[in-house]
Structures are given as C-alpha cells and as structure tokens.
TORKEGU-635698 format. One record per residue: z, x, y negated of N, C-alpha, C in turn; residue number from 1. Coordinates in steps of 0.001 Angstrom, whole numbers, plus 524288, in hexadecimal, padded with zeros to 5 digits. Layout:
REM residues N
    nzz    nxx    nyy   cazz   caxx   cayy    czz    cxx    cyy    k
      Z      X      Y      Z      X      Y      Z      X      Y  NUM
...
This chain:
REM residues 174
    nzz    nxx    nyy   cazz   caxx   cayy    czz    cxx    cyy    k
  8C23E  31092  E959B  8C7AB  30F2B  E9518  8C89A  30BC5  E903F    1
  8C702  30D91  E8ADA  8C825  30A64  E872E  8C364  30503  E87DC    2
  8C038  303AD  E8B11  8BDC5  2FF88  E8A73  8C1E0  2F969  E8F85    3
  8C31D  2FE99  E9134  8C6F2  2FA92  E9755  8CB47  2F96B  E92D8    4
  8CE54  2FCDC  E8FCA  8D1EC  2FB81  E8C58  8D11A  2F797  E8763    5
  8CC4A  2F7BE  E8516  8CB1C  2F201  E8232  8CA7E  2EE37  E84D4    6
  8C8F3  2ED3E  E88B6  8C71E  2E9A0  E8AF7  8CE7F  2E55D  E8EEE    7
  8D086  2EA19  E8EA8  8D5FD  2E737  E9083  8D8A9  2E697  E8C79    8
  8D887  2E82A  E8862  8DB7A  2E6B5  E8346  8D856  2E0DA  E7FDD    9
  8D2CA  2E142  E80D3  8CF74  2DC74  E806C  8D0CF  2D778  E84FC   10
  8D20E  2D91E  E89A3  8D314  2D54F  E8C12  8D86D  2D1AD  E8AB6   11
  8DC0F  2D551  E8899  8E2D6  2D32D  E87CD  8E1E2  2D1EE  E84EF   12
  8DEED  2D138  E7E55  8DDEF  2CF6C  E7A4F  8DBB4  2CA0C  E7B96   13
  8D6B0  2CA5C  E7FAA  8D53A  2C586  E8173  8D944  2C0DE  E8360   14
  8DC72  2C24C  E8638  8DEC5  2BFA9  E8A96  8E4DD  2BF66  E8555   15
  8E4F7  2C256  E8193  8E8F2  2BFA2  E7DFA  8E764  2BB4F  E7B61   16
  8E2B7  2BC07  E7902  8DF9D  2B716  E766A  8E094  2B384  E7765   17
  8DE13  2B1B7  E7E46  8DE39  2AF77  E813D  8E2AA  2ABC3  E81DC   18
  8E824  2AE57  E8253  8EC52  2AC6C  E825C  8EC1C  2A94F  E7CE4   19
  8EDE2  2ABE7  E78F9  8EC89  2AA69  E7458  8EB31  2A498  E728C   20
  8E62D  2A4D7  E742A  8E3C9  2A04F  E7474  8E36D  29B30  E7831   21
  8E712  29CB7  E7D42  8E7C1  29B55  E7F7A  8EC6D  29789  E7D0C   22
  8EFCD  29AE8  E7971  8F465  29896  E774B  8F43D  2947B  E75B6   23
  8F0FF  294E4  E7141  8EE81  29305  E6BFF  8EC85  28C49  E6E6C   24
  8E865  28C97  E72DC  8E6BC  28819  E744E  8EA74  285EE  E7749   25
  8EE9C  287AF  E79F5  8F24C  28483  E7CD9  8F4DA  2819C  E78DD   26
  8F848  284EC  E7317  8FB74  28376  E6F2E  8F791  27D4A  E6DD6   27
  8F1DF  27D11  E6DB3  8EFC1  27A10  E69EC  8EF2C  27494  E6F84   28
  8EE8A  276E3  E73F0  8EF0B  2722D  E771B  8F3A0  27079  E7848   29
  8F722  2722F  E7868  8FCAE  26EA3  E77F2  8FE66  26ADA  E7401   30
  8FBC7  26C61  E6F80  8FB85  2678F  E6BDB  8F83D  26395  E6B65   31
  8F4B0  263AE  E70BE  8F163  26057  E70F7  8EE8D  25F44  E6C81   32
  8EE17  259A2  E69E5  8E928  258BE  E65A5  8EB4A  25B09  E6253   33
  8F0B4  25C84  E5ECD  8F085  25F40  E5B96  8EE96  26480  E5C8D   34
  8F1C6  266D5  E61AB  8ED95  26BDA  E6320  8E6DE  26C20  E620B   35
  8E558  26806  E6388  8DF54  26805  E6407  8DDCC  269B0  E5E25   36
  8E113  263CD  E5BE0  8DDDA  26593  E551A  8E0B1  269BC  E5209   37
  8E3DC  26B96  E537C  8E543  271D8  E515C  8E144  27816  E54A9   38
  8DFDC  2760A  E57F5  8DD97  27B0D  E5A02  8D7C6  27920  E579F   39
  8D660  274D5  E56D2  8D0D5  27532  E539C  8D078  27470  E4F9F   40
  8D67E  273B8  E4BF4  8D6F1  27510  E47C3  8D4C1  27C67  E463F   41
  8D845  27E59  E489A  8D854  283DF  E48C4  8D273  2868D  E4AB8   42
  8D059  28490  E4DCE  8CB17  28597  E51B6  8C65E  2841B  E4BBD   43
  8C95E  27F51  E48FF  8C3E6  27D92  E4476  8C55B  281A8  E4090   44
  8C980  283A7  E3F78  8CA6A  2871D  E3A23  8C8BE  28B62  E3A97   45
  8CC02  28F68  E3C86  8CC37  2959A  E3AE1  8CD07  2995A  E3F2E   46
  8CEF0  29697  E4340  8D146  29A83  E47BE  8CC96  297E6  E4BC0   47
  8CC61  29B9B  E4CA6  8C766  29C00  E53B4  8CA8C  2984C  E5667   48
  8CC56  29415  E58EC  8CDF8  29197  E5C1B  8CB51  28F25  E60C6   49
  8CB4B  28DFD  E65F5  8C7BF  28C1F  E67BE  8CBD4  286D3  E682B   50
  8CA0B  27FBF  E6715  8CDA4  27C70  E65A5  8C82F  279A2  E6B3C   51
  8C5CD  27B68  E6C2C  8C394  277F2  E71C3  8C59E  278A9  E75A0   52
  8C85E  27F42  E765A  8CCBC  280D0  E7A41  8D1B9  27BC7  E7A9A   53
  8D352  279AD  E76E8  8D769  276CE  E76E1  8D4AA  2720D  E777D   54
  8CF72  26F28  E76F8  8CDE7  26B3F  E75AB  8CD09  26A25  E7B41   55
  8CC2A  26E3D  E7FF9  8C9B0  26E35  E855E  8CE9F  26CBE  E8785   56
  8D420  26F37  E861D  8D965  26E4E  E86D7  8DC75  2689D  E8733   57
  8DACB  2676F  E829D  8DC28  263A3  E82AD  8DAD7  25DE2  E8382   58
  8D5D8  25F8B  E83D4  8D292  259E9  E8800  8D1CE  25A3E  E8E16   59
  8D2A6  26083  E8E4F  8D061  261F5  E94CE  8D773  25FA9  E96DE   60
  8DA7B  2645F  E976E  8DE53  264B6  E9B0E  8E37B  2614C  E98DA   61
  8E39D  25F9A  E9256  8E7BD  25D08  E9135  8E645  25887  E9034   62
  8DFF2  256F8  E922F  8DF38  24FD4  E908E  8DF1E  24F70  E8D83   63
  8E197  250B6  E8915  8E2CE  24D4C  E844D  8DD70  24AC8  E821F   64
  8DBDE  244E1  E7E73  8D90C  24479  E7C6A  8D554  245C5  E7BCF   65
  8CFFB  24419  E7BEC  8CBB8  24784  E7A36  8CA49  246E2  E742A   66
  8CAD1  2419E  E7596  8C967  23F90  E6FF2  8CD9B  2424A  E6AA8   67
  8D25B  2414C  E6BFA  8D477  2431C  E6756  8D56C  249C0  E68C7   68
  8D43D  24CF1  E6E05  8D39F  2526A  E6C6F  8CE94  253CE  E6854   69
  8C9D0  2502C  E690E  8C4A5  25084  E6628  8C69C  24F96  E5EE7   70
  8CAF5  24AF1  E5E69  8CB12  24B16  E58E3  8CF04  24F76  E56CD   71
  8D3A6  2513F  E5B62  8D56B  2549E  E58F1  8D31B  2599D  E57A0   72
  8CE9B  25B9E  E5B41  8CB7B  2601D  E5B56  8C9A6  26080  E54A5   73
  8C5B9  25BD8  E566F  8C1A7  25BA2  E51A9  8C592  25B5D  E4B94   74
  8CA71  2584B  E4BB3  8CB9D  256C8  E4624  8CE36  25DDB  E44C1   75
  8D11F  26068  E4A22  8D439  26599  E48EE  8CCD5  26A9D  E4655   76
  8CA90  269E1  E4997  8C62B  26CD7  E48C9  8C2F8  26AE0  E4361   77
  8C1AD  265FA  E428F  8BFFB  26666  E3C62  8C43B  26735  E38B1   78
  8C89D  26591  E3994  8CC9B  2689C  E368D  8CC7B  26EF1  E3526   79
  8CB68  27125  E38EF  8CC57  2778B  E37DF  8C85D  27945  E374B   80
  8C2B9  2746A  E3703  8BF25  276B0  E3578  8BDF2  274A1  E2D99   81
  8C0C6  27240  E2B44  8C185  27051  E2837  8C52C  27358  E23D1   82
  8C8A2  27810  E27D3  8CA9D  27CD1  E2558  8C8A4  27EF6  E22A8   83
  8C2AD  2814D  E2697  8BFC0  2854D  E272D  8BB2D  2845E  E2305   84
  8BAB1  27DC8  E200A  8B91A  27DA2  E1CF7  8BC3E  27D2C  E1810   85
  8C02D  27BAF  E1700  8C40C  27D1D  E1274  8C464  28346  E119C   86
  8C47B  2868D  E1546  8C505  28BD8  E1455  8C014  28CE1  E1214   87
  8B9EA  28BFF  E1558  8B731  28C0A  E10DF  8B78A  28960  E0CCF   88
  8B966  28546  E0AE7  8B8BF  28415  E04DD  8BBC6  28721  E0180   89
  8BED9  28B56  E0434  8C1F5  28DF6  DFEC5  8BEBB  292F9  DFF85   90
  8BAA6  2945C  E004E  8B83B  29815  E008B  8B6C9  29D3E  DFF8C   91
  8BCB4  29DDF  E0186  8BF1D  2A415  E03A1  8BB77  2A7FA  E07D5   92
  8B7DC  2A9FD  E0719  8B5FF  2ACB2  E0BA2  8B9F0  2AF63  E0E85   93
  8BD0D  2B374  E0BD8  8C1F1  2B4F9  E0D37  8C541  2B178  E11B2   94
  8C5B1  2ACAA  E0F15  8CAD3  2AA29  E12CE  8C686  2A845  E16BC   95
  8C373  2A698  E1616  8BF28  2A40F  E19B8  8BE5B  2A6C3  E1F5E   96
  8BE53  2AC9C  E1DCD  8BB78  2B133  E2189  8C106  2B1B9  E2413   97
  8C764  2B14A  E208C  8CB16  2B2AF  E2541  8CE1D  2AEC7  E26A8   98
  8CCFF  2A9F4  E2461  8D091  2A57C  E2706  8CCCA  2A15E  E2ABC   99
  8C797  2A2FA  E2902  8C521  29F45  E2C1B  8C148  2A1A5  E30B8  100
  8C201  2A811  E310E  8BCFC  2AA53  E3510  8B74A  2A89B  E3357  101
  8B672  2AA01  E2E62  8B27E  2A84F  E2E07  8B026  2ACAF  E2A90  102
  8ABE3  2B00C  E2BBD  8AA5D  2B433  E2B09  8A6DD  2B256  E25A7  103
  8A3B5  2B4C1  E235A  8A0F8  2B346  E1FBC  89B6F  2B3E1  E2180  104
  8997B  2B576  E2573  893C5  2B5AA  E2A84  89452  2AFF4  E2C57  105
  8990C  2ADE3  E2D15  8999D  2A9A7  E30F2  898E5  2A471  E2C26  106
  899A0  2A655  E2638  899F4  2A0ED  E2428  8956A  2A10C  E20E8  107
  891FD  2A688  E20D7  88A7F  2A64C  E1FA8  88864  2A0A7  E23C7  108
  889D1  2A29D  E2A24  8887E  2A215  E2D57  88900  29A20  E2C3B  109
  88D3B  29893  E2AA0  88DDE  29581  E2989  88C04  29152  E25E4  110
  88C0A  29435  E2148  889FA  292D7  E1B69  8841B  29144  E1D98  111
  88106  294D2  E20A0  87B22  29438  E2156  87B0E  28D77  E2480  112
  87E01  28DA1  E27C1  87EB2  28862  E2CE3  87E7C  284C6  E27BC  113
  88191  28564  E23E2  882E4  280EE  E21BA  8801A  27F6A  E1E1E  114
  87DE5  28303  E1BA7  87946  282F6  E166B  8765E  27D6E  E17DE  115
  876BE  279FD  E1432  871C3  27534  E1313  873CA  27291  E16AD  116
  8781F  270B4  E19DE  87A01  26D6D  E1BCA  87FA2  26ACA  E1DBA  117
  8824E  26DFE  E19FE  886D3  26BDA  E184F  88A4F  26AD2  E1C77  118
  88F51  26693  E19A7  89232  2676B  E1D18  893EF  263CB  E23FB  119
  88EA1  26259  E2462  88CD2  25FEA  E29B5  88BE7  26480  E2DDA  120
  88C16  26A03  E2A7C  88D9C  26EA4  E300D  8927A  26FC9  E320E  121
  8960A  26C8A  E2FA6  89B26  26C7D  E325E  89B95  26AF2  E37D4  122
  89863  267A8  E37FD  896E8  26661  E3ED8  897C8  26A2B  E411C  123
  89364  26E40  E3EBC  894B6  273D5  E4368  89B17  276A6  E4354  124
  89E09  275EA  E41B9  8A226  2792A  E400F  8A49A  27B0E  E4516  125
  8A477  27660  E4A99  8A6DF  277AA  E4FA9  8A3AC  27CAD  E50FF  126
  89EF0  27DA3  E4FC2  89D32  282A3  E4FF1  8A018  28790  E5115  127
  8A1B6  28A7A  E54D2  8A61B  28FB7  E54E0  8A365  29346  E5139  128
  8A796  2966A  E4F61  8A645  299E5  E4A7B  8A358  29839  E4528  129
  89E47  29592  E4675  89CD1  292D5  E4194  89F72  28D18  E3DEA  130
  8A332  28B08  E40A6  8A44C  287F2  E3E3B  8A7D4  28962  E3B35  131
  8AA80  28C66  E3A52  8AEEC  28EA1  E371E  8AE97  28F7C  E3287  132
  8A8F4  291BA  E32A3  8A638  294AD  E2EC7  8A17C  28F3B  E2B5E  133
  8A16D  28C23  E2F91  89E86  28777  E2DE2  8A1CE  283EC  E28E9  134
  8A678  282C9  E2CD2  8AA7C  28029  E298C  8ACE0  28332  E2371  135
  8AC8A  286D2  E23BA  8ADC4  28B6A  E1EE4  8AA10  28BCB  E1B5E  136
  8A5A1  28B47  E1C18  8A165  28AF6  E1931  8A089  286CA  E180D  137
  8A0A2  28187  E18EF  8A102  27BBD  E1866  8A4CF  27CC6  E13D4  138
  8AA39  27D6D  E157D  8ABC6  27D33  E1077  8AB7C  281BD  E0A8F  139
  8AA1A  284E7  E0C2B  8A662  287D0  E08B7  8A1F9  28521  E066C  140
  8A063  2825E  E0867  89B98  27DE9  E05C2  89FA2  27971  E0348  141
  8A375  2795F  E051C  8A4C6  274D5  E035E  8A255  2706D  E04C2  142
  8A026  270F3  E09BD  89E87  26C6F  E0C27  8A05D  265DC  E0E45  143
  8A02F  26140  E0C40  8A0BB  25CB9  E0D75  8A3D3  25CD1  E10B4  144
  8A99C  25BDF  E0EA0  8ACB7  25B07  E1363  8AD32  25710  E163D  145
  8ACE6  25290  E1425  8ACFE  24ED3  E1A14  8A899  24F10  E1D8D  146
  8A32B  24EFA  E1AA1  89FE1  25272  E1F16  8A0D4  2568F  E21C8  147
  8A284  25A0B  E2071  8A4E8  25F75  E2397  8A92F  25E42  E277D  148
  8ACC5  259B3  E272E  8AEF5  25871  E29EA  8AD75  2554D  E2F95  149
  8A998  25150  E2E92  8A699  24EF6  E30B6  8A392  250C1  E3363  150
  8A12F  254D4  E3256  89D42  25727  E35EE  8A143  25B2F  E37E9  151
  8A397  25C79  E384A  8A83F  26143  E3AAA  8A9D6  25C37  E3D5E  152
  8AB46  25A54  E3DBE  8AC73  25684  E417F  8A91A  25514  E44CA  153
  8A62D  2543D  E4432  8A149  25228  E47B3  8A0B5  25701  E4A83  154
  89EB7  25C82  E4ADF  89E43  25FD3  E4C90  8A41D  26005  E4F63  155
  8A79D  260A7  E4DCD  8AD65  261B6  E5384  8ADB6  25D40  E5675  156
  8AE56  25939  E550D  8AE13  2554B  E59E3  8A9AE  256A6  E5DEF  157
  8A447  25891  E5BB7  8A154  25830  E6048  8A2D6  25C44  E6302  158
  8A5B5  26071  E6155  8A65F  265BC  E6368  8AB23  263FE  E684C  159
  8AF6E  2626D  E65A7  8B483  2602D  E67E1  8B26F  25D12  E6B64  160
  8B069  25A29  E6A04  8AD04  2543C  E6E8B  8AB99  2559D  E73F5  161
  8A771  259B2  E7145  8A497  25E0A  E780C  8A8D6  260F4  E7ACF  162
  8ABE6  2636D  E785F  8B040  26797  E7A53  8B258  262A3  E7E5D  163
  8B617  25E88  E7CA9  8B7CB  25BF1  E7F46  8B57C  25992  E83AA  164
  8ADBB  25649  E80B4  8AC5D  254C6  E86E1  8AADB  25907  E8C23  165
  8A904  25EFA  E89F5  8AAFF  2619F  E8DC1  8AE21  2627A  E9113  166
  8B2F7  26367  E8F10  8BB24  26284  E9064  8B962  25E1C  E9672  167
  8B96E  25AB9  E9338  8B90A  2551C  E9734  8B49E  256AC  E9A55  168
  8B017  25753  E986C  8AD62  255D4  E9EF7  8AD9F  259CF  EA061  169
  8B007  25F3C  EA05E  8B0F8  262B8  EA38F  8B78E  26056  EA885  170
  8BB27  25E3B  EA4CD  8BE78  25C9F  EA5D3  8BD38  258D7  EAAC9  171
  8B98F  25623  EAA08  8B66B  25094  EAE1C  8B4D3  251F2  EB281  172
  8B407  257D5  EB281  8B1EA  25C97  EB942  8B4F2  25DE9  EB942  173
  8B993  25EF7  EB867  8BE77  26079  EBB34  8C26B  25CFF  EBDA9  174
C-alpha cells in the first residue's frame, strides 16, 4: 500500500513539473529570439534549463530564422556562461555551491580537466553538468578572458549548429 501510495504522489509531482516546464518554454517561445537568448541565457548560468527545447521550437514549428536563432542561442548561452565565471572570480565557495549548483566534487572534477591547459577548455563548457563547474573554475583561475570567450563560443555554436541541423533534417521527412 505505501509503495502504490509513493508512486502516485511521485507521479503528480512528475506531471506538475512537467506542466511547469511546459510553462517556462512556451513563456520563452513567444518571445521568439529574445525568448531564445533568455532561455540560454538562464540554461548557460545557474538554473538547469533545457534552451534546445526552445531552440527545436523555434526553428521546427515557428520557422523563425536559423541563423539568427543560432546567434541568439550562442550570444544568450556564453553570456550565462560568463556569469558562471565572474561568480568564480569572487571566490566564494559558499555562494558558488548555492547560486551556481556547483558542488565542490564537481569543481575538483573540474580543476583536474583544466590543469596545464588553460583557458581553451572553455570549448567544453556546452558540456551538461560539467560546464558550470568548468566556467567557475576558469574564473577561479582567472583565466584569459577573451580566450575564454572565444573558445566558449566556438564550442556553443557547434552545439547550437547540430541541434538545429537535426531540427531541419528531421523537419525535411516530415
């Protein structure tokens, strides 16, 4: 009895989420490209966002642009990943661990990636979960920012790039 009873109280929790988030990506596709680069604003910083949910949105069923959904993606996503390195440069473990989800396992995990090669691992930052912790530790190094920018760039466009030519040639069989 109490396992049938978690499991339906787990399901309404699910299916609230759900809604939830359901919200969240409609709110960010109605604003179209500002939507785009605010949900990967938010998706590059601090909050779990999924900003490819909106990126599939808005090239699949509302057309809009590819090209400028790709610059709004990429410029909103190195933006909020550009947070995530200012928060590391004031190097609060404290604020780090509760404004940025970033555990102190996750920014060892990090520190090691980055050791002896600087800040050309920003590339990886589209990385899920590790880039957060990538970008936080970058600026904890105080790592080269227009390089850090540059290669964080280079890494989301290609990320944004694929998401989209997926979108489309899935879009091309239908």
């Amino acid at each position: 009895m109490r396992i049938c009873s978690f499991f339906i109280i787990f399901a309404r929790f699910l299916q609230a989420t759900i809604i939830v988030m359901d919200s969240f990506v409609q709110f960010f596709i109605d604003w179209g490209y500002w939507g785009m680069f605010l949900s990967a604003f938010i998706a590059g910083s601090i909050v779990p966002l999924s900003s490819e949910a909106v990126l599939i949105a808005c090239v699949g069923p509302l057309h809009l642009n590819p090209w400028l959904c790709l610059l709004a993606a990429t410029a909103g996503n190195v933006s909020g990943g550009m947070t995530c390195y200012w928060l590391g440069t004031l190097g609060n473990m404290e604020w780090i661990e509760k404004y940025a989800h970033v555990n102190h396992e996750k920014l060892e995990r990090a520190e090691r990636f980055i050791h002896g090669r600087g800040a050309w691992m920003a590339f990886f930052a589209f990385v899920p979960v590790l880039g957060s912790a990538l970008t936080v530790v970058l600026g904890m190094m105080r790592a080269n920012i227009p390089i850090t920018i540059i290669a964080m760039t280079i890494g989301k466009i290609i990320r944004y790039a694929l998401v989209i030519g997926g979108t489309l040639g899935v879009a091309a069989l239908l």
